[in-house]
N, C-alpha and C positions, 0 to 999 in steps of 0.2 A: 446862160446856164439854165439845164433842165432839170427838175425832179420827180422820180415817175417812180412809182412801186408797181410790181411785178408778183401777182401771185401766181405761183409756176404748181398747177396740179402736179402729186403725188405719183400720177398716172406715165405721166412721161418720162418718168428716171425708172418704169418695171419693161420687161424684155419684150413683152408684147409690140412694144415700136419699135420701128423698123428702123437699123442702125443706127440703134440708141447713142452708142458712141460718135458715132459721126452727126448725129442731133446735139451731144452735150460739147462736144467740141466747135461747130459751129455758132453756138450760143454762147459762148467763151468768147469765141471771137468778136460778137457784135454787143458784149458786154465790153470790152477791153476799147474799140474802136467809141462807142459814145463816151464813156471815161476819159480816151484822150482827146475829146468832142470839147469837155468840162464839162457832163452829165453827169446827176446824184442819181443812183439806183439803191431802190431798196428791195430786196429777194427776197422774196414769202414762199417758202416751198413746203408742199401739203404732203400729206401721209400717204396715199395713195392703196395699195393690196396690201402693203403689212400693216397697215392702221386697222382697216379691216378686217385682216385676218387676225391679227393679234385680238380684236374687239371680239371677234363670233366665237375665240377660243373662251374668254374668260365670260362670254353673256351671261351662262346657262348658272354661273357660279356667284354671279356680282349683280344686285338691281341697281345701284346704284350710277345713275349715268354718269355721273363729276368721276366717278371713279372709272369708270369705261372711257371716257374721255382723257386721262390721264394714259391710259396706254395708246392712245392715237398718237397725242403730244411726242411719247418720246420717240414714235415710229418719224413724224416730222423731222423733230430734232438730229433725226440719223442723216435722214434726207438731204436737211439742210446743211450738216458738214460734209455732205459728200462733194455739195456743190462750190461750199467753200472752201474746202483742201483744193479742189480743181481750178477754180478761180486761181489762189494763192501759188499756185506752182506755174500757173501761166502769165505769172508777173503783174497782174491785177492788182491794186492795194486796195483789198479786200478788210473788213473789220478782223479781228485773230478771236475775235468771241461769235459765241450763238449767243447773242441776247434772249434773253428771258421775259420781256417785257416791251411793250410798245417805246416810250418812255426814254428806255437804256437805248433801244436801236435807233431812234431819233437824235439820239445825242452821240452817237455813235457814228452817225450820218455828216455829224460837222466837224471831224475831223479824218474821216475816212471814204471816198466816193461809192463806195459799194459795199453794201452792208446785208449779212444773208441770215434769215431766222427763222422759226418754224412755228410751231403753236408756242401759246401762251397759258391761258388758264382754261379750266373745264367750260362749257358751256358756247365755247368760241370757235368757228372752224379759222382755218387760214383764210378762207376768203377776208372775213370779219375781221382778222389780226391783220391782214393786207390794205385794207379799206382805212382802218382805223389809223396804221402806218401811216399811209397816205394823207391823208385827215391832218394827222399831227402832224408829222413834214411839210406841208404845205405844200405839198404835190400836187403838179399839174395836171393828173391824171392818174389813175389803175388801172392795170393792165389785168384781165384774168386770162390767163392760158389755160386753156383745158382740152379735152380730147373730142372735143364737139366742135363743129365749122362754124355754130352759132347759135343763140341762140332761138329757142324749138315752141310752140305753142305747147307740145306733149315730147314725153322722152323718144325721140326718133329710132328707136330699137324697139320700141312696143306697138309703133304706128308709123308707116313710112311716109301716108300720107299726111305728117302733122307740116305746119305751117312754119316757116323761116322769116326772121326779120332782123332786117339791116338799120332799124333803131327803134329805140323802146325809150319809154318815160321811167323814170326808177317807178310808179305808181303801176305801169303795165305789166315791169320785171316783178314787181312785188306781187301780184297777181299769178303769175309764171308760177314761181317757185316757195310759193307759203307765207305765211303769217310771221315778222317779225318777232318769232323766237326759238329758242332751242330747245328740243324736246328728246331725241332720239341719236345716238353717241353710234357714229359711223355711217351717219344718211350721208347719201350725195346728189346735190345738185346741180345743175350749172355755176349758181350762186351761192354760197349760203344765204338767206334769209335773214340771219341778223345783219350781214356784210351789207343788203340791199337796203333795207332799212335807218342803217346808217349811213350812206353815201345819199342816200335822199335827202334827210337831215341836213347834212353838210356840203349840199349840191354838188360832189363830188362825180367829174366824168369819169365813167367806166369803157371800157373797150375790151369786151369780149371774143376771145379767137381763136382757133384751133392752134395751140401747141406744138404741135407736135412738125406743123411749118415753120420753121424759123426765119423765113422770110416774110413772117406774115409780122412776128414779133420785134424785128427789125423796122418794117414799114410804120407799126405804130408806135414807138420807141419814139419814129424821126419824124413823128407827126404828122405823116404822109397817110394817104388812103390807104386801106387795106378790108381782105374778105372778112366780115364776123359783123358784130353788131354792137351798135355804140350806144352807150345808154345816157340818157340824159333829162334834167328835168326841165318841166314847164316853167315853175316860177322864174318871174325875173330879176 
């Protein structure tokens, strides 16, 4: 038996990808097939364009970031029952809650194989709630899906010639993507920074991948090779 948490960008459940339904449908399916594997998954799914937009609506009116990060939260929380009404109707035995807490979805986790949830508290992106899942579970790995092939020296929309790398040390990734903490309520990274932070810590593998392949999420599900970039640390 395996235990993997899944942080599934926000990014992949808005229309900009391309036969979104036939991407969430698919992904259904290779949830359902490790399940009857005797696979534990745990589902971290991010806020994506309504975290954001919800966030830029209220900036100009709110300084308070714990409070602008409360509207991401429940942009998540949507996300994340969207995934798990779908799960549940395709005969999944999926948890019947969004847990609230790292904590509740861990223990949620041993009596149920697939457990789906979204942010937590102000200060935390999903990565960070995915990692920390992970963490606690005693997961054999996180998964992040996001809408990048991999990860980038620099954001690869701003520079095309930036650098791609098929593995990193969490101390290189930390490097990447900022300083172990939260500052700014709707930044997006490949990582978040507190999540990389923490899986350093806890020598926790990462496996970085473009999403929006679901063969790719598949491949490292089954702990097979796959395109993206696996991150891991020195210490022994």
């Amino acid at each position: 038996m395996v235990c993997i948490v899944i942080a599934l960008g926000g990014s992949l459940l808005r229309p900009e990808v391309d036969n979104r339904h036939t991407w969430l449908e698919e992904l259904i399916i290779i949830i359902r097939d490790r399940v009857s594997a005797g696979d534990r998954i745990g589902l971290v799914i991010g806020g994506g364009a309504p975290a954001r937009e919800g966030i830029d609506l209220a900036r100009p009116l709110i300084d308070d970031v714990h409070h602008l990060d409360k509207i991401g939260i429940a942009a998540t929380r949507l996300n994340a029952t969207i995934v798990r009404e779908v799960l549940s109707d395709a005969g999944v035995s999926v948890s019947g809650t969004i847990p609230r807490r790292v904590d509740e979805a861990v223990q949620l986790l041993e009596s149920r194989p697939v457990v789906v949830m979204g942010g937590t508290t102000p200060g935390h992106t999903t990565d960070a709630v995915a990692i920390r899942f992970a963490i606690a579970a005693s997961a054999n790995r996180c998964i992040i899906a996001t809408n990048v092939a991999k990860v980038y020296s620099e954001d690869p929309r701003n520079n095309p010639n930036a650098n791609a790398f098929d593995k990193l040390t969490h101390d290189e990734l930390q490097d990447i993507v900022g300083p172990d903490k939260h500052t700014i309520a709707g930044r997006s990274s490949v990582v978040g920074p507190v999540g990389v932070g923490e899986a350093n810590r806890a020598n926790m593998a990462l496996n970085i991948l473009d999403g929006r392949e679901t063969n790719l999420i598949k491949a490292a599900l089954e702990g097979n090779d796959f395109q993206g970039t696996i991150i891991f640390t020195e210490r022994v």
